[in-house]
VMD Tcl script that draws the C-alpha trace (Angstrom):
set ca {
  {13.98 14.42 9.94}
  {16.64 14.63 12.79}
  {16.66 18.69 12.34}
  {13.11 18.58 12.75}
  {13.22 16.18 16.01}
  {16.37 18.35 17.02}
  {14.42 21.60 16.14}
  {11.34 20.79 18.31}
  {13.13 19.59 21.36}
  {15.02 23.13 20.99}
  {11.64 25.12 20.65}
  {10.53 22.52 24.17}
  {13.17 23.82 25.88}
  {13.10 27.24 25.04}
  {9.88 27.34 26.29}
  {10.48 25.76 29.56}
  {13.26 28.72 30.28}
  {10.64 31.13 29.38}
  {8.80 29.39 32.28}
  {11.47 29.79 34.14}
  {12.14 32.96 33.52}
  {8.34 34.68 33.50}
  {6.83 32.72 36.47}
  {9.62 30.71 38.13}
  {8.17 27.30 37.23}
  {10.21 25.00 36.28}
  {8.14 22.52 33.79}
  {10.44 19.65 32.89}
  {11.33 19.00 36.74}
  {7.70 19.17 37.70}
  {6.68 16.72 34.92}
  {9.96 14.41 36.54}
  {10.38 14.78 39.88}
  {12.93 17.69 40.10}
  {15.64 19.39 38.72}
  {18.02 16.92 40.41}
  {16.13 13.47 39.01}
  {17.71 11.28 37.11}
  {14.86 11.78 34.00}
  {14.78 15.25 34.27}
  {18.83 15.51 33.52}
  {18.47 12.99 31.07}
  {15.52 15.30 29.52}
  {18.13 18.37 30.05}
  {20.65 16.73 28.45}
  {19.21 15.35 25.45}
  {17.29 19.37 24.90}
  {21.12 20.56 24.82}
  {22.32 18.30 22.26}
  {19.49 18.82 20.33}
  {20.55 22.61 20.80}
  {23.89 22.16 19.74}
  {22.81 20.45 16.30}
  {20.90 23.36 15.72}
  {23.35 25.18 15.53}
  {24.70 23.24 12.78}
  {21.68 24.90 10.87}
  {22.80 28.09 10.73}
  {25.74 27.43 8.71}
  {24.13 25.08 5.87}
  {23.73 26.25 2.66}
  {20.03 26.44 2.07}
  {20.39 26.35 -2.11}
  {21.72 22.99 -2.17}
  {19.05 21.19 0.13}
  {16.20 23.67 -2.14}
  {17.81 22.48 -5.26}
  {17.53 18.73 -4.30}
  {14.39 18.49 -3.48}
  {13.07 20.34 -6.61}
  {14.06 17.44 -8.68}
}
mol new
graphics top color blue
foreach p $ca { graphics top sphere $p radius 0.5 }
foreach p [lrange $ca 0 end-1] q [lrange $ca 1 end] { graphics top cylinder $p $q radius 0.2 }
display resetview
């Protein structure tokens, strides 16, 4: 369940730097008041942690998890 959470904050934020990057609009600052509000770095933040447990995903072994839930 966390992956998933972790997954779909990743795939949020992704999607806001595409904003970023393809029409200069910023989405998670206009939704909170700014880059620089409190919320919005608290939304920042918890998108990059959620990031860096994906990460994590890359190196599990996909076998054992397939295996386990066969039975």
């Amino acid at each position: 369940m966390l992956d998933k959470i972790c997954l779909t904050l990743a795939i949020i934020g992704g999607l806001n730097w595409g904003s970023i990057g393809l029409f200069g609009f910023d989405i998670v600052a206009w939704i909170f008041g700014g880059q620089n509000a409190l919320f919005s770095r608290i939304i920042y933040t918890v998108i990059a942690l959620a990031a860096v447990w994906c990460i994590s995903l890359l190196f599990r072994n996909d076998t054992e998890h397939s295996h386990s839930s066969a039975h």
